[in-house]
N, C-alpha and C positions, 0 to 999 in steps of 0.2 A: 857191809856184807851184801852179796849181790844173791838178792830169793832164789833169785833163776824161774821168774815164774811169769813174765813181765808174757803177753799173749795168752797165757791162760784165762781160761771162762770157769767166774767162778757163781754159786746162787748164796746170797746170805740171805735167811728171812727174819723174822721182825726185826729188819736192818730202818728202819725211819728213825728211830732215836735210841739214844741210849748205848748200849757195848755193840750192839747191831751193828747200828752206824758207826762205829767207831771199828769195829771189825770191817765194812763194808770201804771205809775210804782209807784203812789202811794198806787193804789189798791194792785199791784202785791207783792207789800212790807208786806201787810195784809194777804198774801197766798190766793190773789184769781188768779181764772184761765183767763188770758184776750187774747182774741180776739181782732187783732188791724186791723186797715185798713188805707188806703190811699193810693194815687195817684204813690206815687214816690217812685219808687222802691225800690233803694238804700237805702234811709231816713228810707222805713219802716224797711227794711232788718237791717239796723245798729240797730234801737230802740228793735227789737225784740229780736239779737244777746244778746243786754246790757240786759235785762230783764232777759233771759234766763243766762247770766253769772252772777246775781246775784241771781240766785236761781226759777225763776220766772217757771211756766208753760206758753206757750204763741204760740198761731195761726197766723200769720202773713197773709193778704190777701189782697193783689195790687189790688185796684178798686177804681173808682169814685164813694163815697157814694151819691153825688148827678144826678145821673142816678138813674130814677124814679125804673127801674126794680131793683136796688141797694139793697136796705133796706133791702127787705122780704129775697131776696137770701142772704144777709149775713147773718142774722137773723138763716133761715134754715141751713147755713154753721158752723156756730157756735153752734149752738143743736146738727149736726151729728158727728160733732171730738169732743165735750165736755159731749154731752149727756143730756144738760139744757142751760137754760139761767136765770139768779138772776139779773144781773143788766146790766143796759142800759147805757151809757153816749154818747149823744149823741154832734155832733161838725161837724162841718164844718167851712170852710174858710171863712172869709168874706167878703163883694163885697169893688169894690175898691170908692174911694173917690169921692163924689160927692155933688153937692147943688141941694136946693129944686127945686126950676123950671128948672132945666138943666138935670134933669132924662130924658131918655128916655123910652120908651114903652119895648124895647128890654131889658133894664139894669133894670127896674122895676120884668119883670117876670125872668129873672134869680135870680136877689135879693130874691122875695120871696120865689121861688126853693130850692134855696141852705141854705137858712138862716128861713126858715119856713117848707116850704110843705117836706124838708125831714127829719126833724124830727118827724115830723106827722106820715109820713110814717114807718119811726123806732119804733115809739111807738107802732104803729096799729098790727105792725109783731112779737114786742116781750111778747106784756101784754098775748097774751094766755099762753106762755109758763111761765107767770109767775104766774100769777093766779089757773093755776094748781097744784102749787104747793102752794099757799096759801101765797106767798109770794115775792114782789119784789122790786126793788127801780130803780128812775128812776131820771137820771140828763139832765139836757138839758142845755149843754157851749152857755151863749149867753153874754150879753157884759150891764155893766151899764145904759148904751142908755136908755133900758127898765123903766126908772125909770126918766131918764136925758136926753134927747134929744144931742148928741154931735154934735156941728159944723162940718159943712161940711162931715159929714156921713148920708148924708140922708137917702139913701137905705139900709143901718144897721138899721139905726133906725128908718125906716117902717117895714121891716122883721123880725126882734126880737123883738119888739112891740107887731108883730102880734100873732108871737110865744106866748109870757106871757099872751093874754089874750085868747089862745085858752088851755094852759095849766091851766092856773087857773082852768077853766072850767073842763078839766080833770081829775084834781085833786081832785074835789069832785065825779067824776063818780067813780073813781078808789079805791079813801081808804078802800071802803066797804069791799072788798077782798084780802086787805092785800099788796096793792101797792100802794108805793107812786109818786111823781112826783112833782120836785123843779126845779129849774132854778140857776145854780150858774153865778154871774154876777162880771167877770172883770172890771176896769178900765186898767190903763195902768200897762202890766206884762213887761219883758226885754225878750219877745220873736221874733221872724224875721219877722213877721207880724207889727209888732210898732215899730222899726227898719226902716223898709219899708217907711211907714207913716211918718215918721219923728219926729215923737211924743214923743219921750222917751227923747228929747232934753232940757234943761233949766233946773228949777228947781221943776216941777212936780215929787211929788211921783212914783216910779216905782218897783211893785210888783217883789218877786221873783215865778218862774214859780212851783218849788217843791210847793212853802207854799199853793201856789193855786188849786193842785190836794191834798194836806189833806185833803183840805175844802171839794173838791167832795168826796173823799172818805168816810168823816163824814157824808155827808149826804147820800150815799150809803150805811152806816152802819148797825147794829140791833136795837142800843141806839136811833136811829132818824128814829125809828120808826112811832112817832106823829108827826114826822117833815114834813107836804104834803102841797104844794099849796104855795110856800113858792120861794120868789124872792130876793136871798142872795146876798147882795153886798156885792163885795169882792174888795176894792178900799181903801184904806189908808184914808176912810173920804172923799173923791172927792166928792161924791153927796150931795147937800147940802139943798136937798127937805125933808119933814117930810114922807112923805107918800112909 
């Protein structure tokens, strides 16, 4: 199937490893122009290196997306080297392991930080420049939780929660002008993150990391167009709720 998106500028951020980068050279395999970002230098430096040796156009830019001043500057940094912005994907890392009464105050507002309010803040920075142009699509990398509540990720799954139902919400303000906004949702991929966790162990399914930036890509596409508001699990079947 042809995306139809092949010239598009799109920004994915904590695109250096992981569904990031798997979202980020899926796109780029489409011919579009991506803007990557994150922390570590090195990590981002090789992902950008590999995109560009396969043909890719590509921005590379060291910075913590979740520094509130983050978003919009990257936002404007990626319109002045590219000239637009068409799609969004947006990602961050997510907090580490914890139960529900054992949160604390401090782990709580970083949680919603990172795993919420900066995606808010990516969307707020990119819909003008895409609605001026009458067209845009919007992903927001958040994790099955949203749907399933996963043990012992409490603070994941308050923070991506809270993400889906403020994008729901979004998603009807925005189709009107030609932008969408989904939420593509993991279970367990075979990236360093679930690795980490310990979770990729036994005999649980576990995602490959490419198949799962198709998915974003798909919905970043022309043809998923009517596709808004829309909370994709991407999980081998793991959620076993109807709704």
């Amino acid at each position: 199937m042809d995306l139809g998106i092949a010239g598009r500028v799109a920004l994915v951020t904590a695109s250096s490893k992981g569904l990031g980068r798997a979202s980020a050279e899926a796109l780029a395999a489409e011919g579009v122009k991506v803007a990557l970002c994150a922390r570590g230098r090195d990590a981002l430096a090789e992902t950008a290196a590999a995109i560009a040796d396969a043909g890719g156009e590509v921005l590379a830019i060291p910075v913590d997306v979740t520094d509130p001043a983050q978003p919009a500057a990257l936002v404007a940094t990626t319109v002045e080297h590219f000239g637009r912005l068409d799609i969004l994907v947006a990602n961050a890392g997510g907090p580490p392991p914890a139960s529900a009464l054992d949160v604390t105050d401090e782990q709580l507002v970083a949680a919603i930080n990172a795993n919420f309010a900066t995606s808010v803040r990516l969307v707020q920075a990119a819909v003008p420049h895409m609605q001026a142009n009458v067209w845009g699509r919007i992903c927001c990398i958040t994790s099955s939780s949203v749907k399933q509540p996963i043990p012992g990720l409490a603070l994941s799954n308050a923070a991506r929660t809270a993400l889906w139902a403020w994008a729901k919400t979004a998603a009807a303000d925005l189709f009107p002008s030609g932008v969408t906004l989904n939420l593509a949702c993991p279970s367990l991929h075979a990236t360093d993150r679930i690795k980490e966790l310990g979770m990729a162990d036994g005999d649980v399914p576990v995602g490959v990391p490419a198949d799962f930036g198709r998915v974003v890509a798909f919905l970043c596409s022309d043809p998923a167009g009517f596709v808004s508001g829309v909370a994709l699990q991407v999980d081998g079947a793991a959620t076993v709720g109807l709704l």
